[in-house]
C-alpha positions as CSV (number, residue, x, y, z in Angstrom):
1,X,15.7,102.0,50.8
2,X,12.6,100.7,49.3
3,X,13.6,101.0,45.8
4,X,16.6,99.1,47.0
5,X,15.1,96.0,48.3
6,X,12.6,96.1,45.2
7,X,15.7,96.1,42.9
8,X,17.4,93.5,44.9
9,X,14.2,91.1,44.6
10,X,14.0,91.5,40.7
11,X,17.7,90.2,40.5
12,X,16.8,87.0,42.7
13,X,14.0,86.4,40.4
14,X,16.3,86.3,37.3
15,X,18.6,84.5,38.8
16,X,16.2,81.3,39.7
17,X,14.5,81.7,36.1
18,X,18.2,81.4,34.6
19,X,19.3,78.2,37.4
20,X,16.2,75.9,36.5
21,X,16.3,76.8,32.4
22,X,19.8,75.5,32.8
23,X,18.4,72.6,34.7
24,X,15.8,71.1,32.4
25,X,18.4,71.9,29.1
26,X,20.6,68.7,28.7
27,X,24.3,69.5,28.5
28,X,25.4,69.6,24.9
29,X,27.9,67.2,25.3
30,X,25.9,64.5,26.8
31,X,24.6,61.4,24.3
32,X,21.4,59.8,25.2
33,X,21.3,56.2,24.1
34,X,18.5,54.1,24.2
35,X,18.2,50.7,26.4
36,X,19.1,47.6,24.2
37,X,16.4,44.8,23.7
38,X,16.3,42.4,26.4
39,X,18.9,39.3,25.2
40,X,15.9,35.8,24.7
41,X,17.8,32.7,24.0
42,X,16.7,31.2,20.5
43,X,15.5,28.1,21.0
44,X,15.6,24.9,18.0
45,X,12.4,23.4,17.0
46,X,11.2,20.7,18.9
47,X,11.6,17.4,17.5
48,X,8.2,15.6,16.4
49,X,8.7,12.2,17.0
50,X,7.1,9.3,15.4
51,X,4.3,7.3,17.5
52,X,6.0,4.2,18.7
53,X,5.0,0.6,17.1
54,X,3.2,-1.1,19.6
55,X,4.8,-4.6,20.1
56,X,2.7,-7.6,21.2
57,X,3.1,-9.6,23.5
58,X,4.7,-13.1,23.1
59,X,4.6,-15.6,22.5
60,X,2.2,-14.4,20.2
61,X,-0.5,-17.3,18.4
62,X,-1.9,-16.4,15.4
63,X,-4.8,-18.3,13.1
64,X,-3.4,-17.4,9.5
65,X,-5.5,-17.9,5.7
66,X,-5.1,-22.2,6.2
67,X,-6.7,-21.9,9.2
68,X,-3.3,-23.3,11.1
69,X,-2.8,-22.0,14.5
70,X,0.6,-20.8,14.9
71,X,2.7,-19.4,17.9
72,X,5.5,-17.4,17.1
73,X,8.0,-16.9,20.2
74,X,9.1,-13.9,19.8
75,X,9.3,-10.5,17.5
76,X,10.7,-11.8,14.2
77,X,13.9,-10.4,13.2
78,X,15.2,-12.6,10.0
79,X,12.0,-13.0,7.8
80,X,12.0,-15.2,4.2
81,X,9.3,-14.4,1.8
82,X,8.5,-17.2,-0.3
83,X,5.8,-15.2,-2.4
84,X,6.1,-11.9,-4.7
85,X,2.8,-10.6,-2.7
86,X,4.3,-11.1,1.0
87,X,7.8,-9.6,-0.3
88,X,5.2,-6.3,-1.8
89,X,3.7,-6.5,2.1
90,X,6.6,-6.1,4.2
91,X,8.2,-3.4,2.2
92,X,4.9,-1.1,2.6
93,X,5.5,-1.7,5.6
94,X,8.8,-0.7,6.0
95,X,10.4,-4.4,7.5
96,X,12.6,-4.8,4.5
97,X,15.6,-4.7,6.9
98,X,14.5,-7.7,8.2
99,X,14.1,-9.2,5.0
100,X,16.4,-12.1,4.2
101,X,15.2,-14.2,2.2
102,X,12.6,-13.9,-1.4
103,X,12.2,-15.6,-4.4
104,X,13.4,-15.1,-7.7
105,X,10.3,-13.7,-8.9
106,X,10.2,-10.9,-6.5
107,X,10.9,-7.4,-8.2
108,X,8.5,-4.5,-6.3
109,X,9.5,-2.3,-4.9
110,X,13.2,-1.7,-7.4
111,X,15.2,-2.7,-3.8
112,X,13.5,-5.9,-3.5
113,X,15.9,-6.8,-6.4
114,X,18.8,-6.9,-4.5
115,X,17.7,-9.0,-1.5
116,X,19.0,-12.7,-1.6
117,X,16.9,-15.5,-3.4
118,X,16.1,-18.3,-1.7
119,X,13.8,-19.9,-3.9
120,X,11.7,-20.4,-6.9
121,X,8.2,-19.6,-7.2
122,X,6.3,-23.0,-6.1
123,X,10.2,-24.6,-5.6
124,X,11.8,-22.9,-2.6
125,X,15.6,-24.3,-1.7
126,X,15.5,-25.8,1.6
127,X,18.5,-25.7,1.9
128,X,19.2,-22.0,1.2
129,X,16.1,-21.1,3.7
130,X,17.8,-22.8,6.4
131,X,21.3,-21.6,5.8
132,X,19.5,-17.8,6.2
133,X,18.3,-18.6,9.7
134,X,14.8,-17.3,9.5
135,X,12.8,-17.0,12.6
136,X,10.0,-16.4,10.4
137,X,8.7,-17.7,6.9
138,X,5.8,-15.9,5.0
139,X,4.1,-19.0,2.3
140,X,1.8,-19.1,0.0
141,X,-0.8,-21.8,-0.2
142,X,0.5,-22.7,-3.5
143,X,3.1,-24.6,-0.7
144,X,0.7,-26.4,1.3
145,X,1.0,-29.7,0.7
146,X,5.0,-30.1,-0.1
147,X,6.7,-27.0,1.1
148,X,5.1,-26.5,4.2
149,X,5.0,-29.7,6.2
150,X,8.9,-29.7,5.2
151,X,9.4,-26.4,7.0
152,X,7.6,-27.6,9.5
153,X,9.2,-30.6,9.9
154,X,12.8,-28.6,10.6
155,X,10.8,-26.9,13.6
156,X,10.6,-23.4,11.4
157,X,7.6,-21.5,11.7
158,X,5.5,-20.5,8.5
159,X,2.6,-18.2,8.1
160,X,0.7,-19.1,4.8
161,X,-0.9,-16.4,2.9
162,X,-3.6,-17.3,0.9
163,X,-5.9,-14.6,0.0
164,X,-9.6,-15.3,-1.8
165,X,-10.9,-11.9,-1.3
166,X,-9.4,-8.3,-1.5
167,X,-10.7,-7.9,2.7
168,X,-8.2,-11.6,3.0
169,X,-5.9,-9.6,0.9
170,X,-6.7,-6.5,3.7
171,X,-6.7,-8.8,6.6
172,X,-3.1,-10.1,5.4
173,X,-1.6,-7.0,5.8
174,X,-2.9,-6.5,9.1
175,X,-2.1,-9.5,10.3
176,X,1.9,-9.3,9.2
177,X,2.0,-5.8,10.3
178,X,1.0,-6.9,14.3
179,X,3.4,-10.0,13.8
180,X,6.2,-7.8,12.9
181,X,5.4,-5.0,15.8
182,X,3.8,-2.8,12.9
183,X,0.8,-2.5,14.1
184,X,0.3,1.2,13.9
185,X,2.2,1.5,10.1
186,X,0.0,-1.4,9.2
187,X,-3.6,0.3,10.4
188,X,-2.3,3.1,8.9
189,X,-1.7,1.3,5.0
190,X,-5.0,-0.7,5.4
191,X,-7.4,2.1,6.3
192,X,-6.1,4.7,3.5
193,X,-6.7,0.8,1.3
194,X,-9.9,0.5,2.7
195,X,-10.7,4.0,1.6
196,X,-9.9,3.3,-1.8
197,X,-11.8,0.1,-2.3
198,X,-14.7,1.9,-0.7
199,X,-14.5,4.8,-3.4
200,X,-15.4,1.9,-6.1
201,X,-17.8,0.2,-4.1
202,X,-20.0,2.5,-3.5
203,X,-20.7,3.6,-7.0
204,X,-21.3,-0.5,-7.7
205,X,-22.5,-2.3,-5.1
206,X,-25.7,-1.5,-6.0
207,X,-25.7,-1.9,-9.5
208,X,-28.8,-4.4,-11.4
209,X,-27.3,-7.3,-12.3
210,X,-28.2,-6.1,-16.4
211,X,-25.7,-3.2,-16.0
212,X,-23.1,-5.7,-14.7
213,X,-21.0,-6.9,-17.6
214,X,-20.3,-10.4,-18.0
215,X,-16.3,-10.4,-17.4
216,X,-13.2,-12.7,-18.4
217,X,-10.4,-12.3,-17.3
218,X,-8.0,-14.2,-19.5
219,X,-4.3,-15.2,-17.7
220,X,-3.0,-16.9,-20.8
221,X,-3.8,-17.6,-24.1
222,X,-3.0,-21.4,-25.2
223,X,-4.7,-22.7,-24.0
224,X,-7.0,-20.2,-22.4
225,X,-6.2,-19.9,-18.5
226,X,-8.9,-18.1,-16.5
227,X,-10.1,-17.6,-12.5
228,X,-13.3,-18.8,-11.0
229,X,-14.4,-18.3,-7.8
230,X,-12.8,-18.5,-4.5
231,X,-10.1,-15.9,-5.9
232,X,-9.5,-12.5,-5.0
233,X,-9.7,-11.8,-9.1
234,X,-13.2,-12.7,-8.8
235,X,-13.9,-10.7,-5.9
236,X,-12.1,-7.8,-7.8
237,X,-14.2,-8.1,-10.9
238,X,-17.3,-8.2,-8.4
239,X,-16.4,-5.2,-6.9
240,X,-15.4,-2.9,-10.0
241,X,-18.7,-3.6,-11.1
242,X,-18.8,-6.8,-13.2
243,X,-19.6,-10.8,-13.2
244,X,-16.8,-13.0,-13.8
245,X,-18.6,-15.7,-16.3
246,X,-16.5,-18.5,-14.2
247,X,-17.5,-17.8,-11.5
248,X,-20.4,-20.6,-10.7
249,X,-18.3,-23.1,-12.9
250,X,-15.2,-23.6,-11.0
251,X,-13.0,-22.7,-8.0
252,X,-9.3,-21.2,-8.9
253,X,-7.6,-20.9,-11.9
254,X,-8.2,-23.5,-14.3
255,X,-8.1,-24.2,-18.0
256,X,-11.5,-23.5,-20.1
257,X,-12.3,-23.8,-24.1
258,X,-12.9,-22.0,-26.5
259,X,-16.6,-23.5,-27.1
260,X,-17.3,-22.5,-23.2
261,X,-15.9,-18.7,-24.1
262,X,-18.1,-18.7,-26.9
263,X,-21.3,-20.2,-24.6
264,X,-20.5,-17.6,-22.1
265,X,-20.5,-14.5,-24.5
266,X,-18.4,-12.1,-22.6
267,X,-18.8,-8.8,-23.1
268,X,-15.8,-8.1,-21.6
269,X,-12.2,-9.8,-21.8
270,X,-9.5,-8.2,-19.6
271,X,-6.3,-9.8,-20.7
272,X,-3.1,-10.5,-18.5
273,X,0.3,-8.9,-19.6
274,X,2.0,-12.1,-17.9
275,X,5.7,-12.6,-17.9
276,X,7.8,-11.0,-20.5
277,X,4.7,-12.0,-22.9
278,X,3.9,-8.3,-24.0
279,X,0.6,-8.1,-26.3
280,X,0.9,-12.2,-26.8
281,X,-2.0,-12.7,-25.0
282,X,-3.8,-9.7,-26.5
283,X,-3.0,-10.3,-30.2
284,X,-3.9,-13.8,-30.0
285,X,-7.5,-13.5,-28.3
286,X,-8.1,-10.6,-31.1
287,X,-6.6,-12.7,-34.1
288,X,-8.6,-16.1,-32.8
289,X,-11.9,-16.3,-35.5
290,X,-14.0,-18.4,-33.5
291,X,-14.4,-15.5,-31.1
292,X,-14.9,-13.4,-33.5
293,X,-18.5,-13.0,-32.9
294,X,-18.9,-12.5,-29.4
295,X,-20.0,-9.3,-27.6
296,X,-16.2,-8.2,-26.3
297,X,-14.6,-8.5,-29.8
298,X,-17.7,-6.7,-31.8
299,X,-18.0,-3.7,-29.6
300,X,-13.7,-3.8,-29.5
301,X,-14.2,-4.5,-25.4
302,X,-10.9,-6.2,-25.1
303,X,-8.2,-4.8,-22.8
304,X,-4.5,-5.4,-21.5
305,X,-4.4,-4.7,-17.6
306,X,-1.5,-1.8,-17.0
307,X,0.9,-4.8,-15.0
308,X,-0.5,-7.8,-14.6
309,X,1.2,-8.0,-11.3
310,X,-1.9,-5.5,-10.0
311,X,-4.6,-8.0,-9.7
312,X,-2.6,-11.3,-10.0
313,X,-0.2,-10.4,-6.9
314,X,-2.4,-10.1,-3.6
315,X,-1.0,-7.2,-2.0
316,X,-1.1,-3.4,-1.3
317,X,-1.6,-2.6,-5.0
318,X,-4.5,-5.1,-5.4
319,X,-6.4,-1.8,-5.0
320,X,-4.5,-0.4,-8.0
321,X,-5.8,-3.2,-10.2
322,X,-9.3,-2.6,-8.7
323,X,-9.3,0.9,-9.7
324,X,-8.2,0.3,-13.0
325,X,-10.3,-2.7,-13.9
326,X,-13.2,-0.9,-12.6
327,X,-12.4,2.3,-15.6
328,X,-12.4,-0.7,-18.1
329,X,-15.4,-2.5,-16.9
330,X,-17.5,1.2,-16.4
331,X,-16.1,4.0,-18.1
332,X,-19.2,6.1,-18.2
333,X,-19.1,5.8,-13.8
334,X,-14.8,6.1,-13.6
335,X,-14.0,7.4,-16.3
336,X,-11.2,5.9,-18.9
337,X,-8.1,4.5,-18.2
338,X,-5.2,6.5,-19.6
């Protein structure tokens, strides 16, 4: 009996060893697959949007380079440029759309080409700025005393540009940026300008006046046309580093000798590429024999500026000429021109 129940315990033994090996084995037919990857929803890039303008409030009065107070009544939205410079200004800043209205002698940017011409340089059509409806007219003082009061007088408003100084030049910009409800786009193009001009100064600002060369900067050739003082030219010879031998003589541009060339002695002559002239100006300074013997033409310090329209058109790439003129004026501080 004993040997019995000691049997019968082995067997139950066996028998729960078999049931849980068959337990913990997975059937052979059974597929484990594992849990997919949680479904996330892609999600596009957010858009970056531009900082909005900030527009003024108006009516808006304004003191522009005449000293003429103006009001203008409200954001302008058909503008006429009656100046190369103002046309360069409101393309930086991106109002060409608003643009309806240039001269004939307005070609920068390539799309400034194609706008309509209203006018000549110092001869606008009154007629064809009226028939554009402008609510806005950027001048030049070369139209003080004709042009203007006759805009005036049909009740249009006119902002005269008339820049002595690159910072006028500067404070231009500026000033037809916040007009225009560009005030940011405008801070923007004057501080990376102001930059620039900086980047020159600060290498001559401090320069003796013996290692200032004594400058001319010749805009045509007969007779000889030159700048004196009161022009941003001037102030751009000053900056890159140099004297402009006008400068105490006269105020804008004005006709001068040869015997005053000779008097003065530059040692320096930057000459202007004006027009469709080419090397006209250039050949005939180097082929003239009674300025044969001053400094500029023994030590072969004559130069044609790149464009002509750099330092002879007041606007954004003023600072172009500066950089330029400065190279020609100080190589051995800029560096040479290629």
């Amino acid at each position: 009996m004993k040997r019995y129940i000691l049997s019968l315990l082995t067997l139950m033994m066996v028998l729960g060893t078999v049931f849980l090996t068959a337990c913990a084995t997975p059937s052979p037919t059974q597929e484990i697959t594992p849990s997919p990857p949680p479904i996330t929803e892609e999600k596009p890039p957010r858009e970056v949007k531009p900082e909005p303008e900030e527009i003024p409030h108006f009516p808006l009065t304004i003191v522009d380079d005449l000293g003429r107070t103006v009001t203008i009544e409200r954001l302008p939205q058909r503008i006429v440029s009656l100046a190369p410079s103002n046309t360069e200004i409101l393309f930086a800043l991106g109002l060409e759309d608003r643009l309806v209205g240039t001269t004939d002698y307005c070609d920068y940017p390539e799309a400034a080409k194609a706008k309509p011409r209203v006018a000549g340089y110092s001869t606008p059509d009154i007629e064809k700025v009226v028939s554009v409806e402008p609510d806005l007219i950027l001048a030049e003082s070369i139209h003080e005393k004709l042009v203007l009061p006759a805009l005036e007088k049909l009740g249009l408003t006119v902002i005269v540009t008339s820049a002595e100084s690159i910072d006028t030049v500067i404070k231009d910009i500026a000033l037809v940026g916040q007009i225009n409800g560009k005030s940011r786009a405008s801070s923007q193009l004057t501080n990376n300008l102001t930059n620039r001009i900086e980047a020159v100064t600060t290498k001559t600002k401090d320069l003796p006046a013996e290692k200032r060369p004594r400058v001319l900067y010749v805009c045509w050739h007969d007779p000889i046309w030159t700048m004196g003082r009161k022009t941003f030219i001037n102030d751009l010879i000053w900056k890159a580093g140099g004297v402009n031998i006008f400068a105490n003589d006269f105020e804008k541009s004005r006709v001068v000798s040869l015997e005053a060339v000779v008097a003065k002695n530059p040692q320096v002559i930057i000459v202007s590429g004006m027009s469709t002239s080419g090397n006209l100006i250039y050949n005939s300074i180097m082929k003239e024999t009674r300025l044969a013997g001053i400094d500029a033409i023994v030590n072969n310090r004559v130069y044609r500026i790149s464009d002509a329209n750099l330092i002879e058109r007041p606007g954004p790439r003023t600072v172009d000429g500066l950089e330029e003129v400065a190279k020609l004026i100080h190589p051995e501080i800029f560096g040479t021109t290629k």
